[in-house]
C-alpha positions, 0 to 999 in steps of 0.5 A, a space after each residue: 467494440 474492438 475493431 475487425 483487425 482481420 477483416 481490415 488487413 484481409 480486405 485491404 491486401 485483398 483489394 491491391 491484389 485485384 487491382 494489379 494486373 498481375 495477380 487476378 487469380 488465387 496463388 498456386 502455393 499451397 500449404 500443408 495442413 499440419 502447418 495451419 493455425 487455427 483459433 483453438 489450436 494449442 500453438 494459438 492459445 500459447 501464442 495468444 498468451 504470449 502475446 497478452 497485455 502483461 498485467 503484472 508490469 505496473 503491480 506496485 500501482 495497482 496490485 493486481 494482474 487482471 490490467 496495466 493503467 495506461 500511462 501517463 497517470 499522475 498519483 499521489 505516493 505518500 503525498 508527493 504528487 508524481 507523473 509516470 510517463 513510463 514503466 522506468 518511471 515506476 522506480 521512483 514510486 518503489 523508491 517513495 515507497 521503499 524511504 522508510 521502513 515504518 511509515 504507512 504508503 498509501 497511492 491515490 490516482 488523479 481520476 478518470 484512470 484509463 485501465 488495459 486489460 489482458 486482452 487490450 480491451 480499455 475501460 474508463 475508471 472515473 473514481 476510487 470506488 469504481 477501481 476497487 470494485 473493478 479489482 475485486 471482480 475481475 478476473 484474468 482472461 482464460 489464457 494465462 499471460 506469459 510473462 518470461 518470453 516475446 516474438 522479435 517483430 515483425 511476423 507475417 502470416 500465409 493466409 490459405 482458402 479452404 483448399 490450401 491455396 495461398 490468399 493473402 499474407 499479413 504482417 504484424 508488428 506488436 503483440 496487441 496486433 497479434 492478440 487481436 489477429 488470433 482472437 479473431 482468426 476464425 472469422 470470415 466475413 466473406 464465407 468460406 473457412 480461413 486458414 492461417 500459417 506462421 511464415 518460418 523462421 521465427 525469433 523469440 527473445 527469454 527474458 534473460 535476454 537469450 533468444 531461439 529461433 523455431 521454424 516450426 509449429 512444434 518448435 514454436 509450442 516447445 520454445 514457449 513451453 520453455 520460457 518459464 524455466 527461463 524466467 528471472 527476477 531481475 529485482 536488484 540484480 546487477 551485472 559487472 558493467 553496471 557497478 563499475 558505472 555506479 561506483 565511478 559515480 560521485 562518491 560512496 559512503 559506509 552507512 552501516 557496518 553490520 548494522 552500526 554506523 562505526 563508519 559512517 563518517 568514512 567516504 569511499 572514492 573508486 578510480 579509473 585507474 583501480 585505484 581508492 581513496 577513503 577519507 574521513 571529512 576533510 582529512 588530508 590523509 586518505 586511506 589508500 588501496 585497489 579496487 576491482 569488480 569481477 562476476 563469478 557463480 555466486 553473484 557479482 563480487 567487489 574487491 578492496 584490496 591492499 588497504 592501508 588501514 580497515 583491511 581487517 574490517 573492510 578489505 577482501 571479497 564482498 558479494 553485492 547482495 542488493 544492487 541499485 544505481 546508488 545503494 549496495 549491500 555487500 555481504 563476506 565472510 571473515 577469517 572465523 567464517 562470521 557473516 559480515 555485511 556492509 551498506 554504501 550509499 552514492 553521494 554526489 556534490 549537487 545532490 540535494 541532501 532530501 527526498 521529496 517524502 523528507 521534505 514533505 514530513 519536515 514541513 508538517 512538523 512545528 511551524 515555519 516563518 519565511 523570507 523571500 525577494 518577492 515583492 513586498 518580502 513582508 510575507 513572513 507567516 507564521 505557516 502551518 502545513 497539515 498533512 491533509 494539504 491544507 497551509 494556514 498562515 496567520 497574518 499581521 491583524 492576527 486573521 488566519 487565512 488558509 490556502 492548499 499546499 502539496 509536494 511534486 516529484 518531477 524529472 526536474 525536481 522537487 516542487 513545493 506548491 502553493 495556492 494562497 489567498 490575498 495577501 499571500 497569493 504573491 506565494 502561489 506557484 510551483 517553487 522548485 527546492 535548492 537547498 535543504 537542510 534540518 530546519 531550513 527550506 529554500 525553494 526558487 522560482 525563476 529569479 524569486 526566492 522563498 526560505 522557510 526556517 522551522 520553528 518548534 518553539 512557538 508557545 502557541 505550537 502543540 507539535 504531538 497535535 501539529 496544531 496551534 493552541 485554540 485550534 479545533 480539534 478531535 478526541 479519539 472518541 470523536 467529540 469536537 473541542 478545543 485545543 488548551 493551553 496544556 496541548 489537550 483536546 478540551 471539549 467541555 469549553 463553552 463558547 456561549 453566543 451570550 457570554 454574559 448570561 452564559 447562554 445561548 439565543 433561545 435559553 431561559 433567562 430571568 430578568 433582574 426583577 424575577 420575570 422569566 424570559 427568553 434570551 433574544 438574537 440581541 443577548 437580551 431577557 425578552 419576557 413578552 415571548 409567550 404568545 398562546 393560542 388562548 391566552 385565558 388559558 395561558 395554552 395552546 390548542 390541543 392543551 389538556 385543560 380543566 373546566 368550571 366544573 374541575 372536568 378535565 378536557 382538551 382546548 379545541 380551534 375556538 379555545 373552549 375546553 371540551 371535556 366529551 373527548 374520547 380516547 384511543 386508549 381509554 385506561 391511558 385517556 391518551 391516542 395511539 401516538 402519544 408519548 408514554 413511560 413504560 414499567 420501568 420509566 422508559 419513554 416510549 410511544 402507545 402502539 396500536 395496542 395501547 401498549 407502551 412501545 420502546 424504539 429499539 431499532 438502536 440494536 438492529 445495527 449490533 450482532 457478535 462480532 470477531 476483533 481481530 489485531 494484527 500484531 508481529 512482535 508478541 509472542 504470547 499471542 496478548 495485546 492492547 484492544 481499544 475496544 471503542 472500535 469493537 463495532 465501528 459501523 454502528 452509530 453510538 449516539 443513542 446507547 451506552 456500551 460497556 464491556 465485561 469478562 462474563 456474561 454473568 457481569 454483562 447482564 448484571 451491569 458490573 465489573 466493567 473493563 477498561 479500554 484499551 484491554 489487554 486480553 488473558 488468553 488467545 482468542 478470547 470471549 468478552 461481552 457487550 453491555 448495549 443499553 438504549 440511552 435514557 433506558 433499563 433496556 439492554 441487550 448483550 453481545 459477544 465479542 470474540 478477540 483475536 491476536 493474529 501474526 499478519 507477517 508470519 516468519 517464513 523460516 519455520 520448520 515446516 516451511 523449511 522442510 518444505 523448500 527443501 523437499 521441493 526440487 534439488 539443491 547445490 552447495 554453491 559454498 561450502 565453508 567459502 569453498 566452490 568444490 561442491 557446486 556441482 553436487 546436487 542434494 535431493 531431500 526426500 520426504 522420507 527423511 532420506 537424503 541423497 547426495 549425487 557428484 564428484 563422481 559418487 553419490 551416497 544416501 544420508 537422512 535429513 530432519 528439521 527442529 527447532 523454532 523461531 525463537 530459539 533457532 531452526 536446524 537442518 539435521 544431516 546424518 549418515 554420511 561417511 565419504 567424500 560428503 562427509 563435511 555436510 554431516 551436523 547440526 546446522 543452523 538456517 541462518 537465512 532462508 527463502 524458497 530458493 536459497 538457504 544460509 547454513 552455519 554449523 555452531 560446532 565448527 562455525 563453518 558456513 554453506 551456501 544451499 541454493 535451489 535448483 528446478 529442472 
């Protein structure tokens, strides 16, 4: 239940203004009533937005703008366990996240989670499922946030009678505290209607960091309805200040040169005084030159200047594309008007060559052996680290002894942690990591150490398993085995409880003299094991027997043979109930009906089915489908499933294809054989495949044609040239083209062709004035919603379009 906020503070004020001799009575101001704010107002609504928990803040942990997780929460990002204390610290799971380009991220949080949602209400998530279920569901309140704009607090209210006269006044202090005092503006536990009015001049603050000061509710309705032409995306933004910072920060190294590593040996030293070495190793002469950092339109620039070697390669203006405290992309253009683009990244002296997500990989890879100060330093392993966070360590006697094991990310460092049984437990703790290389690991814990060195030579290691020879282990149809000396799951390995017999406890066995026996829990052939409830008849009660007579009959309690039996199904001389075999030799049960009924709840699991992949690099719309995984919810233990091209084959049982398949066609129909194991019954299904691209190229024709009929668009560079930043280019949806600027304005028409695979194109015609130069055939080298790179292949001249949206 959320607390009556107006109700506290009203009733508070309220009592101190009866209590002060001074101000027994109603205050004489009064206040005029196109100023009061009601709870439906439209100025409310828009203040409520404003003042709404943003949601989006945190969307890298939850995906979704219905709720903020309350912070601190500790999660584990790709196995590295870390704690966000903050929304700073958010930058470090974007950069777990961001380490490698081909790995799967996956987030898991440390529950009970406490969530805010919009409106402040906080809700207590006890589990995975709970918090998926809550995302599926929800819903964002009825005002949408507004994320681009914020009151500089504090603010105060008038509180007015329904005479307009002054009652009380009410300062508040942080956006929840406005939220709730709105939500509940229009309730009055005291009778009688409540008015409420913002006391003037108000300060708001965009999220560019600009601010405007209203002093009035017509002012305040129009400065928010404002701020989302104002907002900005400060993703990888930077600003002159902050590269200077950066890059007088330790050193930088040339990673990629237009995506080589020609210079990756080469470091780069920026001075204080504008001044730059770049230095090869350990070389004594460093190439010299200047450097200098300045903001212009297009972004910020970096310029290498006066370079004693590389000018070519590496000297001129470079715009900082992307920008973060210890990594840039620079982007230029070269004297034949190429895109170039070079990657630095920061490196510093105490810096530990590793990320936690590094560490954490190396250390599932082969085995490891250690030495440490600790104790007995007769803990040397092997280790086996698995992904699941489960070591193992093989001790002298040859027993393996298993433990937990994870990597934590802190303000501190990176911590290996350990827990371990006796008589590894010595081990156990938080070990902080100082050195790092390939193949070794040193960790520290206080004055103790521990060293891992890796070791991917142990005859006894399979590495494409990460498991050791005898291990369990899992086929991808699911059979348990073991793993063989050739590294292969084996699963046919029989591991008998009487390896002599080659059998089982409770197998048939036969003793050397011929008796038949079964095998005891000693491993020996017991032959004295039948004991029947008639021994003369060698049966048991309820045994079909045979009498003097030959009359055939059933043993009864007292193992007589009573041949006068009647039976439910008298044709069968068996009950409803009994086993059965019906036409075709398939076990089944004698229904009510006497009739041999085969259990074929198997099937009810199966029905047609659609497959689909996701695969972006294929062209032609073919790929590989492993088609065990056609029904992945349905148990297969009892029925045998086989795929065919027709339903012809399927019902006919043959040409069975092979898995993986790859399909002929997209989409494509096959069919499913399921046969009930042990049966001729059968029943077929179909199952429709589909290759699907999951990561549609956004730079197709159609969704550049419509970027760029969608607002106006500004040749910021033309062939790196800024004369026409102030033209404005309004493509119609006619295919006319207008051109506005320079003190003219002309019309030329506009179209896109092409594809992804062989280039798209901006065709521009018609122009013949000062304009002239956009005419071509134009290449979109780079596109977005809001900026486009344009080459013409006639000329190699190059623009730079970006949007504008008034």
């Amino acid at each position: 239940m959320k607390p009556n906020f107006k109700l506290v503070l009203i009733l508070s004020l309220f009592a101190l203004f009866t209590f002060n001799s001074c101000q027994n009575e109603v205050l004489e101001e009064t206040q005029n009533q196109e100023d009061t704010i009601t709870s439906d107002s439209a100025v409310a609504r828009l203040m409520r937005s404003t003042a709404a928990n943003n949601g989006t803040v945190d969307n890298v942990m939850d995906g979704t703008d219905c709720f903020s997780i309350n912070l601190p929460v500790t999660i584990i990002a790709n196995g590295i366990t870390i704690t966000i204390d903050s929304l700073e610290d958010l930058e470090i799971l974007e950069e777990i996240f961001s380490e490698f380009d081909s790995d799967n991220d996956f987030l898991e949080f440390l529950f009970p989670i406490t969530i805010i949602l919009n409106d402040y209400t906080e809700i207590t998530i006890e589990n995975q499922d709970q918090l998926e279920a809550f995302i599926e569901e929800c819903t964002e309140n009825e005002d949408d946030v507004i994320e681009c704009v914020d009151f500089v607090y504090p603010i105060s209210f008038s509180i007015y009678n329904s005479a307009f006269q002054l009652i009380d006044t009410v300062v508040i202090e942080s956006d929840e505290a406005l939220y709730i005092f709105l939500e509940e503006l229009e309730e009055n536990p005291a009778g009688g209607a409540i008015l409420a009015s913002l006391n003037y001049p108000v300060t708001l603050i965009y999220s560019d960091g600009s601010t405007i000061e209203v002093n009035s509710n017509q002012e305040l309705q129009a400065a928010i309805n404002a701020a989302d032409e104002l907002c900005i995306d400060d993703t990888d933004d930077c600003e002159a200040g902050d590269v200077e910072m950066y890059l007088l920060e330790c050193y930088w190294n040339i990673v990629s040169f237009n995506g080589d590593d020609n210079f990756i040996d080469y470091d780069i030293y920026f001075n204080e005084n504008g001044t730059l070495e770049i230095s090869q190793g350990s070389t004594t002469s460093a190439i010299g030159g200047h450097w200098e950092v300045s903001e212009t339109d297009a972004g910020v620039i970096l310029s290498l200047l006066e370079l004693t070697a590389f000018d070519q390669d590496l000297g001129g203006d470079w715009l900082i594309i992307e920008c973060d405290d210890d990594r840039f992309k620079l982007v230029r253009e070269n004297a034949t008007n190429v895109a170039q683009y070079v990657i630095i990244e920061r490196e510093c002296e105490n810096d530990i060559d590793c990320s936690a997500q590094v560490v954490n990989n190396s250390l599932i890879e082969c085995v490891w052996y250690s030495g440490s100060n600790v104790a007995s330093n007769q803990l040397n392993g092997p280790f086996n680290f698995d992904g699941s966070g489960v070591v193992t360590v093989v001790v002298p006697n040859g027993d393996v002894i298993t433990g937990q094991w994870n990597i934590s990310l802190t303000d501190s460092g990176i911590y290996l942690v350990l827990e371990l049984p006796a008589p590894y437990n010595e081990l156990s703790g938080e070990w902080r990591l100082f050195e790092c290389d390939a193949d070794r690991l040193k960790f520290i814990n206080g004055d103790h150490y521990i060293v891992f060195e890796q070791d991917c030579t142990n005859d006894t290691y399979c590495e494409d398993l990460q498991a050791n020879i005898g291990d369990e282990c899992e086929t991808p149809d699911g059979v348990v085995g073991v793993i063989n000396e050739n590294c292969e799951c084996e699963t046919d390995v029989n591991q008998f409880d009487c390896p002599d017999y080659e059998a089982n406890i409770g197998d048939e066995c036969e003793t050397p003299d011929g008796v038949v026996g079964v095998i005891n829990e000693n491993c020996e052939c017991e032959t004295d094991v039948n004991e029947f409830d008639c021994p003369d008849y060698e049966a048991n009660i309820g045994d079909p027997c045979e009498n003097p007579n030959g009359v055939s009959g059933v043993l009864n309690e007292n193992c007589d043979c009573i041949t006068d039996t009647t039976f439910d199904c008298e044709e069968l001389q068996a009950n409803v109930g009994d086993e059965c075999e019906d036409a075709n030799g398939n076990l089944g049960v004698l229904n009510e009906n006497c009739e041999c009924a085969v259990d074929t709840s198997a099937f009810e699991c199966f029905s047609n089915v659609e497959f689909v992949i996701c695969d972006d690099n294929t062209t032609d719309g073919l790929t590989e489908f492993d088609l065990n995984l056609a029904f992945p919810n349905c148990p297969q233990d009892d029925v045998e499933i086989t795929f065919h091209a027709s339903l012809s084959d399927a019902e006919a049982g043959v040409e069975a294809l092979n898995s993986p398949y790859v399909n002929t066609s997209n989409p494509q129909t096959i069919y499913a054989r399921v046969v009930l194991a042990g049966t001729t019954i059968y029943e077929v299904f179909e199952v429709h495949l589909y290759v699907e691209n999951c990561n549609p190229d956004p730079c197709t024709a159609d969704n550049i044609a419509l970027f760029l009929s969608e607002c106006h668009w500004v040749p910021v560079s033309v062939d790196g040239s800024d004369d026409f930043s102030t033209v404005d280019l309004l493509f119609g949806t006619d295919g006319q083209l207008i051109a506005e600027g320079l003190g003219t304005a002309a019309t030329g028409s506009w179209s896109v062709t092409g594809d992804s695979a062989n280039g798209v194109y901006l065709l521009i015609g018609s122009f013949n004035n000062v304009f002239q130069v956009l005419t071509g055939e134009w290449l979109v080298a780079q596109c977005s919603e809001t900026e486009m790179v344009l080459i013409n292949n006639a000329n190699n001249n190059q623009i730079l379009l970006q949007r504008e949206c008034n």
